[in-house]
Phi, psi and omega in degrees: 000338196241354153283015177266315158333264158336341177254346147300001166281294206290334163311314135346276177311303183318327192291322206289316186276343182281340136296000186243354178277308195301321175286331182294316187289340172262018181247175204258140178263167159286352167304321199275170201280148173301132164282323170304314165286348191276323169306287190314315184321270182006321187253335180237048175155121188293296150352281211268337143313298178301331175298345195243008146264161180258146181241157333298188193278182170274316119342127172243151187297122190230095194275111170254153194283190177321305141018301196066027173204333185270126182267163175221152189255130177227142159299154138304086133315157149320290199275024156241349172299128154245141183310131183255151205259154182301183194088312204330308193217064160260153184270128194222151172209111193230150193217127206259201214287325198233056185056009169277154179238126177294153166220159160230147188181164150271122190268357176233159166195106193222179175286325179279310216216150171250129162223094199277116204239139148244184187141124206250173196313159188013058146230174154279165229268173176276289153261182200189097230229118174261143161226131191219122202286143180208121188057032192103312261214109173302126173232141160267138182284296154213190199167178161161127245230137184271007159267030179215054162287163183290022198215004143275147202267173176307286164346283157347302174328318187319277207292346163259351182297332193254353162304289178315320201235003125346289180291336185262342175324278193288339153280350175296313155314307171294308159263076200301000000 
């Protein structure tokens, strides 16, 4: 009776601390990385943005064809991001001349996940940028960029992908 006990202690104990392991490990440490520094890096080095998506996104590019009713699916690749520059993701609220407002902001801003939407009200949005904390260290996840919008055609894709990678060209320059 009392190895039964015991050994039903110790069972008890292994669940209970492999329950608090479990938990620790899903809570933000003073280890991971700042996220307000991890943007400047982020924004300021071409490099080290791309080292920082998991490509492709989770999200796939969704497009329509000449047709007008059939969509096509594109991976989120590396060579359609385009590099986002500091500014990108200040929280704003802009109201141009003849009252619509742009807003940029985070619709999620937690310890684990980030999510930065720009756009302006009740439209669609331009951007769409997942940040997600994963080993101390912030990754984009998913995302989507208003140069693969859905009112761009299918067709179309090439030339802007060759557009996209112009603008990183010339930011690879400014930033490595």
């Amino acid at each position: 009776m009392m190895k039964r006990y015991f050994a039903t202690l110790l069972l008890l104990i292994g669940l209970l601390s492999t329950g608090s392991n479990a938990y620790a490990t899903n809570r933000s440490s003073s280890n991971d990385e700042d996220f307000k520094a991890f943007l400047v890096k982020f924004t300021n080095s071409a490099s080290f943005q791309l080292s920082r998506i998991k490509f492709p996104l989770k999200s796939a590019i969704i497009l329509l064809s000449d047709d007008g009713e059939t969509e096509k699916s594109f991976p989120f690749t590396q060579e359609k991001w385009p590099l986002l520059e500091d500014g990108t993701f200040n929280v704003e609220r802009m109201e141009d001349e003849d009252g619509s407002v742009y807003v940029t902001h985070f619709t999620i801003d937690n310890p684990q996940k980030k999510v930065f939407e720009a756009g302006f009200e009740e439209s669609e949005i331009d951007l769409r940028v997942v940040f997600v904390l994963n080993d101390g260290k912030w990754y984009v996840t998913d995302g989507h960029t208003g140069w693969y919008g859905f009112d761009l055609p299918a067709e179309e894709l090439n030339e802007a992908v060759k557009q996209v990678q112009e603008d990183n060209k010339m930011f690879k320059e400014l930033y490595p």
